[in-house]
C-alpha positions as CSV (number, residue, x, y, z in Angstrom):
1,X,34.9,-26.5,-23.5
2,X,36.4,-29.3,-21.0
3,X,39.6,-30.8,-22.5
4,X,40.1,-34.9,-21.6
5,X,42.8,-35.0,-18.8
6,X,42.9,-36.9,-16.0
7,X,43.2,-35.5,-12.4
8,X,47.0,-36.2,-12.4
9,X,47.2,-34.6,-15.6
10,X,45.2,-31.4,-14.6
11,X,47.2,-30.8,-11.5
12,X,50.8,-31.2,-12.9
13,X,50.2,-29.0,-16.1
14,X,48.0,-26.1,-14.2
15,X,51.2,-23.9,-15.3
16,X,51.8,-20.0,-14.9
17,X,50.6,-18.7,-17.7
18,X,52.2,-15.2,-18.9
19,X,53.4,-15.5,-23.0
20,X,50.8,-17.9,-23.9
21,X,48.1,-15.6,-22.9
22,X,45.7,-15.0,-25.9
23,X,44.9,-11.3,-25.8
24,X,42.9,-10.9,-28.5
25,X,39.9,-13.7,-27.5
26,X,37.0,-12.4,-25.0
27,X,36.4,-15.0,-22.4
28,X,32.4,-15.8,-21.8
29,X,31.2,-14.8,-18.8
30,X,29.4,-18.8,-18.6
31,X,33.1,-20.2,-18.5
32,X,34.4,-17.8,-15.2
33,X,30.9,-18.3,-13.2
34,X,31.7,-21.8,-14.0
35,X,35.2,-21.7,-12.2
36,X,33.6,-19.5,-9.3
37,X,30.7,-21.9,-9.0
38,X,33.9,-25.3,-8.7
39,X,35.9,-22.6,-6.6
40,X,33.4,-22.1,-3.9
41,X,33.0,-26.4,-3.0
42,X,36.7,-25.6,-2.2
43,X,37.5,-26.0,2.1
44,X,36.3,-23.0,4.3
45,X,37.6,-22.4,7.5
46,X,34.5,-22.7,10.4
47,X,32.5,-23.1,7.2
48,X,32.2,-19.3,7.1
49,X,32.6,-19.0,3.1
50,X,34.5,-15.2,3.0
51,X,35.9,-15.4,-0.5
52,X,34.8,-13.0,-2.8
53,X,35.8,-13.0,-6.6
54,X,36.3,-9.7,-8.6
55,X,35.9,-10.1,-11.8
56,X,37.7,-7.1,-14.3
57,X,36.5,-7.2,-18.1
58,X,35.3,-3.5,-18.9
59,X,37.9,-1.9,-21.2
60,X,38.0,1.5,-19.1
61,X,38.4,-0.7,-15.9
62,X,40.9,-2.9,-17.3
63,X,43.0,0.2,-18.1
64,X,42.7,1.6,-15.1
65,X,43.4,-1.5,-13.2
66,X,46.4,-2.7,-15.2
67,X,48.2,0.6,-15.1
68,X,47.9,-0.1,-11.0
69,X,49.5,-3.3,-12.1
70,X,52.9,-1.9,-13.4
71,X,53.1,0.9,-10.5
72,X,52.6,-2.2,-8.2
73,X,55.0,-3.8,-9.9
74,X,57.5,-1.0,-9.5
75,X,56.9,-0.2,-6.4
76,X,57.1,-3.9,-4.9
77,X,60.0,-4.9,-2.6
78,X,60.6,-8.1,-1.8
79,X,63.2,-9.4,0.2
80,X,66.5,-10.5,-0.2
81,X,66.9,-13.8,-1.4
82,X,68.4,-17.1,-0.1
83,X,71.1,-18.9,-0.5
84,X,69.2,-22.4,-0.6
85,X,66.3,-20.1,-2.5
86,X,68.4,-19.5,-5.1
87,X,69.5,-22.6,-5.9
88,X,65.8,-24.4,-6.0
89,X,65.0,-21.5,-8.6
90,X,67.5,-22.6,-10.8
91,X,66.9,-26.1,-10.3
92,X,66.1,-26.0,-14.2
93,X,68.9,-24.6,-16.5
94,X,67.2,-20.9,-17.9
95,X,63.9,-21.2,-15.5
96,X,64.1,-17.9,-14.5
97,X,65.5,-16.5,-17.2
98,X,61.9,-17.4,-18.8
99,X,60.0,-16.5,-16.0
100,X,61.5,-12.7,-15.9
101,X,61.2,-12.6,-19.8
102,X,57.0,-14.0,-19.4
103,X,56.6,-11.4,-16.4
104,X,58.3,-8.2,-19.0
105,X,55.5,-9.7,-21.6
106,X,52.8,-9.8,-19.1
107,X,53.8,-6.0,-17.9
108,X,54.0,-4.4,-21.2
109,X,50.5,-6.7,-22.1
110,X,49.2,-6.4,-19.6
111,X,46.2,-4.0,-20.9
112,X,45.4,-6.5,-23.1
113,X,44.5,-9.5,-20.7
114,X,40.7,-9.9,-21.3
115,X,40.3,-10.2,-18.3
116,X,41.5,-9.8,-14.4
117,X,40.0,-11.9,-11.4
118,X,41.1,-10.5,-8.2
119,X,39.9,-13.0,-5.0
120,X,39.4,-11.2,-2.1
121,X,38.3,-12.6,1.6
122,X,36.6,-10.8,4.3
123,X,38.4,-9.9,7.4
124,X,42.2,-8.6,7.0
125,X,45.7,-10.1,8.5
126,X,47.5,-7.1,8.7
127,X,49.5,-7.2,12.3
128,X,47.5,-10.7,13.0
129,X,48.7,-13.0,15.2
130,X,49.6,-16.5,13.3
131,X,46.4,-18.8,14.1
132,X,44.8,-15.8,12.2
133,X,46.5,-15.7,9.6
134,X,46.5,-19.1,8.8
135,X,43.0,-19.3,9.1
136,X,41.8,-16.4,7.0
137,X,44.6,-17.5,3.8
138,X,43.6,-21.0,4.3
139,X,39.8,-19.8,3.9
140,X,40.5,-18.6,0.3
141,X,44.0,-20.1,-1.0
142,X,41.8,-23.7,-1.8
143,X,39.2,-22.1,-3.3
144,X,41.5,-20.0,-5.6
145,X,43.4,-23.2,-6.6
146,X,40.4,-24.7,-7.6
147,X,39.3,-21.9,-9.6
148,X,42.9,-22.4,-11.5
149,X,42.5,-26.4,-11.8
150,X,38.4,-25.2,-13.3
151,X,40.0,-22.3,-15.8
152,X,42.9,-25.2,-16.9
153,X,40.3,-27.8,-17.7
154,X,38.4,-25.4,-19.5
155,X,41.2,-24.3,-22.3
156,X,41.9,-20.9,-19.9
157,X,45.0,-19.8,-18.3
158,X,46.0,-18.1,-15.1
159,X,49.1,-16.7,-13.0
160,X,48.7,-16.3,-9.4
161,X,50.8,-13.0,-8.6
162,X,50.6,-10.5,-5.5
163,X,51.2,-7.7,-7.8
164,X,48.2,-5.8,-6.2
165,X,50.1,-5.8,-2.9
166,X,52.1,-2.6,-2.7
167,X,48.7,-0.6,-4.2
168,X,46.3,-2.7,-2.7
169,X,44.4,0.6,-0.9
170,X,44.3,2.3,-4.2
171,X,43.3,-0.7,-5.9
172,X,40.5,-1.4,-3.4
173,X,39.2,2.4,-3.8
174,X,39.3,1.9,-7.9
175,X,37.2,-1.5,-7.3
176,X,35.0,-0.1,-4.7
177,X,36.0,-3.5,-2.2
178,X,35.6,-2.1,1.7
179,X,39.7,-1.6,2.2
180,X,39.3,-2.0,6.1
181,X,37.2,-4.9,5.9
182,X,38.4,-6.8,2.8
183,X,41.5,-8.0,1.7
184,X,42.5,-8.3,-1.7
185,X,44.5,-12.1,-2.1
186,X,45.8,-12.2,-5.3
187,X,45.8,-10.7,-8.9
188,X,45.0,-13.4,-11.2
189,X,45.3,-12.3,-15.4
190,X,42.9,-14.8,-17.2
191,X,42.7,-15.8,-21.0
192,X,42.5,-18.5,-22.7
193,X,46.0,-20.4,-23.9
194,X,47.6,-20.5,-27.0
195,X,47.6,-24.0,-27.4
196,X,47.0,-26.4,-24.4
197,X,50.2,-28.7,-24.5
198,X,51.7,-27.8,-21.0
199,X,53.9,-30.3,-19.4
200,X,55.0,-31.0,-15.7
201,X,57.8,-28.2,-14.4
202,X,60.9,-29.8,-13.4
203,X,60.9,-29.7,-9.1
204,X,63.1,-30.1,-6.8
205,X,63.7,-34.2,-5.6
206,X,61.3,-35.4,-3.0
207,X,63.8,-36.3,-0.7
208,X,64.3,-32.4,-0.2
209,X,60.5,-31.9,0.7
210,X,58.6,-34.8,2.2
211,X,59.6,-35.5,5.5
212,X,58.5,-38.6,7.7
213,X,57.6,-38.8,10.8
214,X,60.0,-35.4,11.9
215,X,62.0,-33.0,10.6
């Protein structure tokens, strides 16, 4: 089921979804080969089309996979934060108070996520110079926004999050992806929403991004 928003509509309320997650409603396979099918028109570096799209809906596997999750979880590091960080994340009055509070939900829930897509692209970054990078992430970074935008237009909600990142080998060996050859991008939960009535986040001024003609 499409919902009627317009394009503006779809791209300021394609929100992180973590407590509105409906746990307890299977999604049909039709809907995510839908998304993968809007996903993969999405920008390809050289045209060379490396995404891949793991798709997670087995009970068994889910289990497995989502107690990787919350090891992931623990074991992630990231760095120290910002000054000028800190203050854009609390831009909003009890933002990440939320946030932390949806991310506990999604961790102690997290076995109950119907299901788990997990984009991958071949070739890996690891110790790659930065024209590499760039290209390989900007070869499957589109194409898993567009899959978002499809799920959000179709009553289904997402979270990008890099969980997968400190356990991505172990991850990899569980899924049976090619660990030297592939690299796991991103572990997406997917469900459809309680509801559908997101609104736009609050951002910082435009004035503090957009830049004209130099820095």
């Amino acid at each position: 089921m499409e919902f009627r928003m317009t394009p503006d509509q779809l791209l300021s309320t394609t929100r992180a979804v973590r407590k509105r997650l409906d746990l307890d409603r299977p999604v049909p396979r039709s809907l995510i080969e839908e998304c993968v099918d809007l996903a993969t028109q999405a920008p390809t570096g050289r045209n060379r089309q490396r995404w891949h799209f793991l798709v997670v809906t087995d009970d068994a596997r889910r289990r497995a996979v989502g107690d990787i999750f919350r090891r992931a979880l623990a074991a992630n590091q990231s760095a120290p934060l910002k000054e000028r960080d800190l203050e854009r994340m609390h831009i909003r009055p009890g933002s990440m108070e939320r946030v932390h509070d949806g991310l506990r939900h999604l961790h102690d829930n997290i076995h109950r996520v119907p299901a788990f897509v997990i984009p991958a692209v071949e070739g890996r970054t690891d110790r790659a110079s930065v024209t590499e990078q760039a290209g390989t992430w900007g070869s499957i970074l589109p194409a898993v926004w567009s899959f978002m935008l499809a799920a959000r237009a179709r009553g289904l909600g997402t979270v990008w999050t890099t969980a997968q990142a400190p356990l991505e080998r172990e991850l990899a060996e569980t899924l049976g992806v090619p660990y030297e050859e592939v690299m796991l991008a991103a572990f997406i939960p997917l469900a459809f929403t309680i509801g559908t009535d997101f609104k736009p986040a609050r951002r910082v001024a435009r004035e503090q991004v957009l830049h004209w003609e130099r820095w």
